[in-house]
C-alpha positions as CSV (number, residue, x, y, z in Angstrom):
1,X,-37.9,0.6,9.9
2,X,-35.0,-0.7,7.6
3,X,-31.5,-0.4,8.0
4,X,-29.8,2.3,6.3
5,X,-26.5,1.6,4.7
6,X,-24.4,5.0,3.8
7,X,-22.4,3.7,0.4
8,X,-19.4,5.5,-0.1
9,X,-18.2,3.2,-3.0
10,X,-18.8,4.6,-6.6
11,X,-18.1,1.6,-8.6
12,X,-20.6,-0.9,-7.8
13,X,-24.2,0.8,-8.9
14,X,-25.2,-1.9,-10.9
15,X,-24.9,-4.2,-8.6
16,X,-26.9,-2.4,-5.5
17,X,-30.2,-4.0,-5.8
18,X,-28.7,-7.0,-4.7
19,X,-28.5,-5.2,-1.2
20,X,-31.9,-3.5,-1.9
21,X,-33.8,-6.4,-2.7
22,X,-32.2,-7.4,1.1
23,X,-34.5,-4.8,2.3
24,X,-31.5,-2.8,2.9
25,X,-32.3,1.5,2.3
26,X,-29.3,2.8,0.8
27,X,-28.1,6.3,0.6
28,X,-25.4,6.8,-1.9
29,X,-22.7,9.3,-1.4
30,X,-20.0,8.3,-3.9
31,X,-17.7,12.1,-4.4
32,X,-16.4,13.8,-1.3
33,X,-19.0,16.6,-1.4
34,X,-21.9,14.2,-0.9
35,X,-20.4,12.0,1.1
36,X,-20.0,14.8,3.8
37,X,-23.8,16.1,3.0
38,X,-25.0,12.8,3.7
39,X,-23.2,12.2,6.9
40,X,-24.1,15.7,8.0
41,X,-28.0,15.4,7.0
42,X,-28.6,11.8,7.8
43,X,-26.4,10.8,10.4
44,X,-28.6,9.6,12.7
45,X,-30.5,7.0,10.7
46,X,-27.1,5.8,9.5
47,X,-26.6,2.2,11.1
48,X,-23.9,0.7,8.1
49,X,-21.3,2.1,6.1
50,X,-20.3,0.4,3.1
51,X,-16.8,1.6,2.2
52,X,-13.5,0.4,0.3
53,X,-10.0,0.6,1.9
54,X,-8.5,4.1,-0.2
55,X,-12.3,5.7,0.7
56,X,-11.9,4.7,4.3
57,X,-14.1,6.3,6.9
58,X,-12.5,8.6,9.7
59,X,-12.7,8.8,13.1
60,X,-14.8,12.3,12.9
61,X,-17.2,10.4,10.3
62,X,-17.6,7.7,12.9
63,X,-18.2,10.1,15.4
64,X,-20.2,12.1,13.1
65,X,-23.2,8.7,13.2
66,X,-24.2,8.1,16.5
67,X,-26.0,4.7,15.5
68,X,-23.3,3.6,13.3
69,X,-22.7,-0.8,14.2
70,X,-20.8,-2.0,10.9
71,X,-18.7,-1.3,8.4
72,X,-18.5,-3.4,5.8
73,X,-15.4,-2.7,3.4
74,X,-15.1,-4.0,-0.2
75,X,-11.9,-5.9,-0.9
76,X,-9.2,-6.9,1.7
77,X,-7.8,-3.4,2.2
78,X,-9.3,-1.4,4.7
79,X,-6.0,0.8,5.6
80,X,-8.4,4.2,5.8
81,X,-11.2,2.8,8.2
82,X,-10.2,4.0,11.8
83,X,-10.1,0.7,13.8
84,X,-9.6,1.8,16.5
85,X,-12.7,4.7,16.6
86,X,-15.0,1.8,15.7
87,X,-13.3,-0.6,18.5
88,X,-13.9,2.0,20.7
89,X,-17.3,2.1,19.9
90,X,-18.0,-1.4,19.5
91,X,-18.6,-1.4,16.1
92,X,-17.8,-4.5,13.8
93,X,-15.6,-4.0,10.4
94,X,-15.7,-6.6,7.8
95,X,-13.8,-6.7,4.5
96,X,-14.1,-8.8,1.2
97,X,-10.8,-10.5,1.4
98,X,-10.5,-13.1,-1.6
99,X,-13.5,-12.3,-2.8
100,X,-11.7,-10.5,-5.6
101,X,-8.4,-12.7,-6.3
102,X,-9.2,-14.0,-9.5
103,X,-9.6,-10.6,-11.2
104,X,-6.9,-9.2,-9.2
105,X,-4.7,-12.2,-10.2
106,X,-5.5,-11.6,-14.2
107,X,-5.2,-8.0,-14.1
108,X,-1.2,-8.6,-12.2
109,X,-0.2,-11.3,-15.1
110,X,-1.9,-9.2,-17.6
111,X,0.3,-6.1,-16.5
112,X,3.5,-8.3,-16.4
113,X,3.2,-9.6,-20.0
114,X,2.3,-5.8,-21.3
115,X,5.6,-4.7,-19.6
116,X,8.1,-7.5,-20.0
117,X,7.0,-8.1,-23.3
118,X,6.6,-4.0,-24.1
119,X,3.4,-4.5,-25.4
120,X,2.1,-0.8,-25.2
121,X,5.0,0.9,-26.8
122,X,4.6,-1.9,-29.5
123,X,1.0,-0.9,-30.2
124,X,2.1,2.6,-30.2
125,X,4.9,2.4,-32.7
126,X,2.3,0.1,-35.1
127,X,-0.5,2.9,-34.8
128,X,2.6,5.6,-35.7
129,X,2.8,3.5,-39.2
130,X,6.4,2.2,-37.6
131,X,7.0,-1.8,-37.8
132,X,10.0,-2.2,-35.2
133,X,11.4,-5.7,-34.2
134,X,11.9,-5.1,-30.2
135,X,13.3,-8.0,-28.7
136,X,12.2,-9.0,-25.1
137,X,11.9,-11.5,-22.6
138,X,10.2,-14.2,-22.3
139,X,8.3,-15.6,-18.9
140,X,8.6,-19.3,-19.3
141,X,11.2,-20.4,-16.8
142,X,11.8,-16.9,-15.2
143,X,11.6,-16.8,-11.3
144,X,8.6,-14.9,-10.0
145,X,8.7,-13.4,-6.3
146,X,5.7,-12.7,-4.7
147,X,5.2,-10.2,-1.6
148,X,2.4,-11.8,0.2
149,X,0.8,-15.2,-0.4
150,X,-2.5,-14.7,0.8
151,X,-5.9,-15.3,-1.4
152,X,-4.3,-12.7,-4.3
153,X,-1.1,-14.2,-4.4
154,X,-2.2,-17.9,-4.1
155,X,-3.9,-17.3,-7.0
156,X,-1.3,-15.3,-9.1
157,X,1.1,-18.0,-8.0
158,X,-0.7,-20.3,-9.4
159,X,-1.3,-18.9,-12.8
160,X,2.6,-18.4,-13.0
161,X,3.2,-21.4,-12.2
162,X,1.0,-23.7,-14.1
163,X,0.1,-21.4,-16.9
164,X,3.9,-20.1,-17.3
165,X,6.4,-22.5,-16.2
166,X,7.9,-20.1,-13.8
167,X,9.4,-21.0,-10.2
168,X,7.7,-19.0,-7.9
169,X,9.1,-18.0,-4.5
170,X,7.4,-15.6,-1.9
171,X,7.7,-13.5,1.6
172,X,4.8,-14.3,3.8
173,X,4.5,-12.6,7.5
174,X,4.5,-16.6,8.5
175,X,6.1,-19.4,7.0
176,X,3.3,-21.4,4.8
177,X,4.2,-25.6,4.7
178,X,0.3,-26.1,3.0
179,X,2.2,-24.6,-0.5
180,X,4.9,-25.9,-3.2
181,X,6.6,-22.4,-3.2
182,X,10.2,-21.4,-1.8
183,X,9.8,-18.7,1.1
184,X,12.2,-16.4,1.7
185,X,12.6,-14.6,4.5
186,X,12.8,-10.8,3.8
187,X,11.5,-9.0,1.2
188,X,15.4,-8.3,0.1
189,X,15.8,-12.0,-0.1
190,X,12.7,-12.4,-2.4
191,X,14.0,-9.7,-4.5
192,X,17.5,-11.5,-5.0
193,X,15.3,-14.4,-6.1
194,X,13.2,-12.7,-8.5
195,X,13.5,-11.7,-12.5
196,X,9.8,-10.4,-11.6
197,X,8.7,-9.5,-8.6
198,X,4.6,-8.6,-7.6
199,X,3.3,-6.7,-4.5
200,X,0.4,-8.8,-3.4
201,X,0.0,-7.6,0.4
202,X,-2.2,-5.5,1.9
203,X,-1.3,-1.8,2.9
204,X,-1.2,-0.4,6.5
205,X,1.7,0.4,9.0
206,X,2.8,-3.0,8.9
207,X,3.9,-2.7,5.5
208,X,4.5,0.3,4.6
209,X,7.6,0.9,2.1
210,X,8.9,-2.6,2.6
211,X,9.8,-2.4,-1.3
212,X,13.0,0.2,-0.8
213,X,16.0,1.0,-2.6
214,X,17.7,-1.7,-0.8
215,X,15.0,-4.3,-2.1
216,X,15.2,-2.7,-5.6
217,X,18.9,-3.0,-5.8
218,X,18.5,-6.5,-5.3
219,X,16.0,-6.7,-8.0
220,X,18.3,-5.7,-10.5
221,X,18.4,-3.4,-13.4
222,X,16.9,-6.8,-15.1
223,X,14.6,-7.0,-13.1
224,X,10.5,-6.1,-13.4
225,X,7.8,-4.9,-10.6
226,X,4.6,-5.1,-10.3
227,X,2.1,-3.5,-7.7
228,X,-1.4,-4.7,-7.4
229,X,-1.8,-3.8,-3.9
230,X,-1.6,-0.7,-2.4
231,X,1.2,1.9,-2.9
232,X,2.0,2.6,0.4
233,X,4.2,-0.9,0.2
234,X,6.2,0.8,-2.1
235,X,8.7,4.0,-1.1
236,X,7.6,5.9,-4.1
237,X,10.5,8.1,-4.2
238,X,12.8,5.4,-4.8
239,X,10.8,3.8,-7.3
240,X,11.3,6.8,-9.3
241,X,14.6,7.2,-9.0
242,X,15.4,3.0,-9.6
243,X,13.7,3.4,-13.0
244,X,15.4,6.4,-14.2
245,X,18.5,5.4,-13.4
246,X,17.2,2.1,-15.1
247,X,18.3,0.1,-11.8
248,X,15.3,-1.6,-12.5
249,X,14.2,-2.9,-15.9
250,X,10.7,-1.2,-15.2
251,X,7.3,-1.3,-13.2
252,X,3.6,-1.8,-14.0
253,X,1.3,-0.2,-11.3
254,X,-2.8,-0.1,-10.1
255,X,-1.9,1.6,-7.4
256,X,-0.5,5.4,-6.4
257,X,-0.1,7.5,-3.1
258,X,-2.9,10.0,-3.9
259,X,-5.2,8.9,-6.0
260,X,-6.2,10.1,-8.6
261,X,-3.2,12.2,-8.7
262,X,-0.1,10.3,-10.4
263,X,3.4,11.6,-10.1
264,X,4.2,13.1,-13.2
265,X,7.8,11.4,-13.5
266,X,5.8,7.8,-13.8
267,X,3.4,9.1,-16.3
268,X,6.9,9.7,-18.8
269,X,9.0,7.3,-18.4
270,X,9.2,4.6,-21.0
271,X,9.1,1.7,-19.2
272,X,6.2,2.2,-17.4
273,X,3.1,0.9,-17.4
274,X,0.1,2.4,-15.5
275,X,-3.5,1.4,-14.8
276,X,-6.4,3.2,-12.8
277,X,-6.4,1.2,-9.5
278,X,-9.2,-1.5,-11.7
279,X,-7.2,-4.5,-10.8
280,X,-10.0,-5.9,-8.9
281,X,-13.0,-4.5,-11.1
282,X,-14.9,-7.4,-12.8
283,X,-18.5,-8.1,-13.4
284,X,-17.9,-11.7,-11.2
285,X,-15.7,-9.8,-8.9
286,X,-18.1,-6.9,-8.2
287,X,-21.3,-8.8,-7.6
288,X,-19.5,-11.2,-5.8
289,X,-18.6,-8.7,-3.2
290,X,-22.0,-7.0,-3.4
291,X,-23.2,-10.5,-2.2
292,X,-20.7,-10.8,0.5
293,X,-21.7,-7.2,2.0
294,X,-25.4,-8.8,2.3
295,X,-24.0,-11.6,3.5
296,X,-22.3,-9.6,6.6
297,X,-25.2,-7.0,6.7
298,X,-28.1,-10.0,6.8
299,X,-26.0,-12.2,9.6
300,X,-25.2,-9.1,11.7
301,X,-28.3,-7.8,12.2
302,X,-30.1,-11.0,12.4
303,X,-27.6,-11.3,15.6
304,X,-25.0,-14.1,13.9
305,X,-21.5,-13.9,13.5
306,X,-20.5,-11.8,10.5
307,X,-18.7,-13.7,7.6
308,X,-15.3,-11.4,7.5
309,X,-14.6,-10.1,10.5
310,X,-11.7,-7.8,10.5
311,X,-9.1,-8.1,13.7
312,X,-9.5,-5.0,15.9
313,X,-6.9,-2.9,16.8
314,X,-5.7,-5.4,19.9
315,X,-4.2,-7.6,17.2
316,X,-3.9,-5.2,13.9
317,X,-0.3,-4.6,14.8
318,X,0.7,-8.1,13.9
319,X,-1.7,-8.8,11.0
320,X,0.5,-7.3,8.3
321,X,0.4,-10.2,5.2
């Protein structure tokens, strides 16, 4: 009998066969409704989930599928998967960490050019017919901060650095002495450093609003954000408020509390730039991540170690960056 994989993810169609031609039997369950339908009809033949970190899956859904042994979870997030329901059951949880970097990494430079440069009210003003000469700054030798230096930020980091002439500088949970960038020690610190500064680390408890009106204020009313990674790093609330008070030069963000719903104050302000959570959606990326799931679904049930482990809940409290 094959394994049955429940897929909760709705972006990644195309690439399924990969799993299929596995001799994985998928059930696909990608809006809320059908998602619950399939769990209630099919639960038992359930043995994988394949879910991403905003999607999650809950500790009644865990309950809910008595033969449940793996989640897999696409990208590094998984702040919505209850760890510790699946520790408790012995089931593993992997993620795709890195897997998506490089498209995450374009899509972060790509929204800081749009905003420091103004690029989208520029269009706009050129499709009204208007030809205005807005003057703005430049990224070549500009200091770039960047919260979290793990596979995302490596590679963003990079791109500043070589592709931009910028200094780069960066808060890390650890000290890294295998990189060429300035650490600094708190994410107020990084801020103080930064003309730009991009959230590159994951969500969860452990970093949950770091980016706060005291960070902020240290940014500047100069300064630029960017958010790649998950909104909860930001306090939202204070966001707002930094950029209409232009405390802050302005933000470019993938990434909101409730998706899809965006807080209406971001969607009209000026100097703002929002995108629908696609940082890490790419043709490379997405079958790249298809191929790692595989990966984790052959080994595991073959009876090998899985690729990506994720930490369980013993040592979550500690793994925040």
């Amino acid at each position: 009998m094959p394994t049955t994989v429940l897929v909760l993810v709705e972006t990644i169609n195309d690439y399924l066969p990969i799993l299929e031609h596995q001799g994985f039997h998928l059930i696909l369950a990608p809006t809320p409704s059908e998602r619950a339908e399939a769990i209630a009809r099919h639960a038992s033949q359930i043995d994988a989930v394949l879910t991403r970190g905003p999607l999650g899956l809950y500790a009644d859904e865990i309950a809910a599928l008595p033969n449940l042994k793996i989640i897999c979870v696409i990208g590094a997030g998984y702040e919505h998967v209850d760890l510790k329901a699946a520790a408790d059951r012995g089931i593993t949880v992997t993620n795709g960490a890195g897997v998506n970097a490089s498209s995450v990494a374009d899509h972060a430079m790509a929204l800081l050019l749009a905003l420091v440069r103004d690029v989208p009210r520029c269009d706009a003003a050129v499709r009204r017919g208007e030809w205005p000469k807005i003057m703005r700054p430049s990224l070549a030798g500009k200091r770039l901060g960047i919260l979290g230096l793990g596979a995302v930020g490596m590679a963003i980091a990079k791109r500043a650095a070589a592709g931009f002439d910028m200094s780069v500088c960066y808060h890390n949970r650890q000290h890294r002495s295998d990189v060429p960038y300035t650490f600094c020690s708190t994410p107020t610190e990084l801020a103080r450093a930064s003309d730009f500064l991009i959230i590159a680390t994951p969500g969860g408890l452990g970093t949950k609003h770091l980016i706060n009106r005291q960070v902020l204020d240290a940014l500047g009313p100069n300064g630029f954000i960017v958010n790649i990674a998950r909104a909860s790093v930001v306090a939202t609330a204070d966001l707002i408020t930094a950029l209409e008070q232009r405390r802050i030069a302005g933000a470019a963000l993938d990434v909101f509390d409730a998706e899809p719903q965006v807080p209406q104050a971001l969607k009209t302000l000026s100097n703002v730039i929002l995108t629908p959570h696609v940082a890490g959606l790419s043709p490379e990326a997405t079958q790249a991540t298809v191929e790692l799931v595989g990966k984790n679904l052959t080994a595991f049930f073959a009876g090998q170690p899985v690729l990506t482990p994720i930490e369980m809940p013993s040592s979550v409290g500690s793994a925040v960056m």
